[in-house]
N, C-alpha and C positions, 0 to 999 in steps of 0.2 A: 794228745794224751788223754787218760782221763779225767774223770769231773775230782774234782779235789787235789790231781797232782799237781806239786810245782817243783819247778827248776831252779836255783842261783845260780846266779850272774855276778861277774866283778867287775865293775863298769869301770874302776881307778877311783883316785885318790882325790877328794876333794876338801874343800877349806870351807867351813861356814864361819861368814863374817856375821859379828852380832854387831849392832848398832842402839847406842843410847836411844834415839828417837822415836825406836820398834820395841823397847822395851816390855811394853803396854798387851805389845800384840805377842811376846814372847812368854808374859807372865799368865796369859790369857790358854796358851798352848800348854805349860805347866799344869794350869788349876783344871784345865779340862776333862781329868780321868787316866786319858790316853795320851799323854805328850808325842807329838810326829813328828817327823821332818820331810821333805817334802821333796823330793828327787826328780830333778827335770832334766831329760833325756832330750838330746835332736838326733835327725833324722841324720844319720851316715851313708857315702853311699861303699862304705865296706862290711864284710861281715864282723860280729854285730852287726845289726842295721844300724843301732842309735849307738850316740857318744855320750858319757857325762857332760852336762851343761851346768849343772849346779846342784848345789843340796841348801837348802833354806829352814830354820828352825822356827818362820815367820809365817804362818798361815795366811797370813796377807798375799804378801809374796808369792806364796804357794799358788795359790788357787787364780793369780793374777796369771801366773804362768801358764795354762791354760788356755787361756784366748790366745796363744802368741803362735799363731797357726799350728804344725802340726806337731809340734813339742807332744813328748807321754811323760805325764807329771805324775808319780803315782807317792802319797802319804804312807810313809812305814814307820813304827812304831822307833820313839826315841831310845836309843840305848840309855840304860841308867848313867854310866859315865861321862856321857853328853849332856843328861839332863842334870847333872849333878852343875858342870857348868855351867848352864843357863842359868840352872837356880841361882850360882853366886852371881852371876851378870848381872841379872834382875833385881837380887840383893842390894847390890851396889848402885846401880842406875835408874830403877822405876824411880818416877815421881806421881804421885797421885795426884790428876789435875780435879778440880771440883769442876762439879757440872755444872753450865750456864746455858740457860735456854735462852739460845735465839731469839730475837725478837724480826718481824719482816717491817723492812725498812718500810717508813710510810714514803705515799707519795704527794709530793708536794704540785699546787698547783704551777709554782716555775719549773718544775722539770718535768711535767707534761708539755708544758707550751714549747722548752728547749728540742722534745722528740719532733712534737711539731714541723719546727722552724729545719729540723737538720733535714727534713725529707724533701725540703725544695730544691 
């Protein structure tokens, strides 16, 4: 087609699970501007080419789905009504952890000599 046309597609029905855990990364997709969601497609081999594999409201997620061979993950803009739930989930769930910086474990001269002794 042309430059600028596009097509919809109804790929079915799916479930986005939130997760206390992901909270962080969900309230993170909220405050961004453009809240997404992240639609991962596999390869079918009927017409459609691809099936729904999932829809994720977790950028994390999102973008991890990507590497997972030849998956098309493409980020579309969250519906208000979606984002309205996120917002109460996150409501309810974020906890704000404070930051602790890391410290790199020192090394001690017994566990150099332990590397040592294991390579005999």
């Amino acid at each position: 087609g042309e430059e600028g046309e596009r097509t919809l597609f109804y790929a079915g029905d799916a479930v986005i699970e939130l997760y206390r855990t992901e909270a962080t990364n969900y309230r993170n997709n909220l405050l961004s501007g453009v809240p997404s969601l992240w639609v991962v497609m596999q390869p079918a081999a009927s017409n459609p080419p691809y099936e729904l594999l999932a829809v994720t409201a977790d950028p994390t997620e999102g973008e991890a789905s990507t590497d997972a061979g030849n998956n098309l993950v493409e980020a579309v803009p969250m519906p208000a009504k979606i984002a309205a739930i996120v917002e109460r989930f996150v409501a309810s769930h974020h906890v704000e952890l404070p930051f602790v910086k890391r410290r790199r474990d020192q090394k001690s001269p017994s566990s150099e000599r332990g590397r040592e002794n294991s390579r005999d």
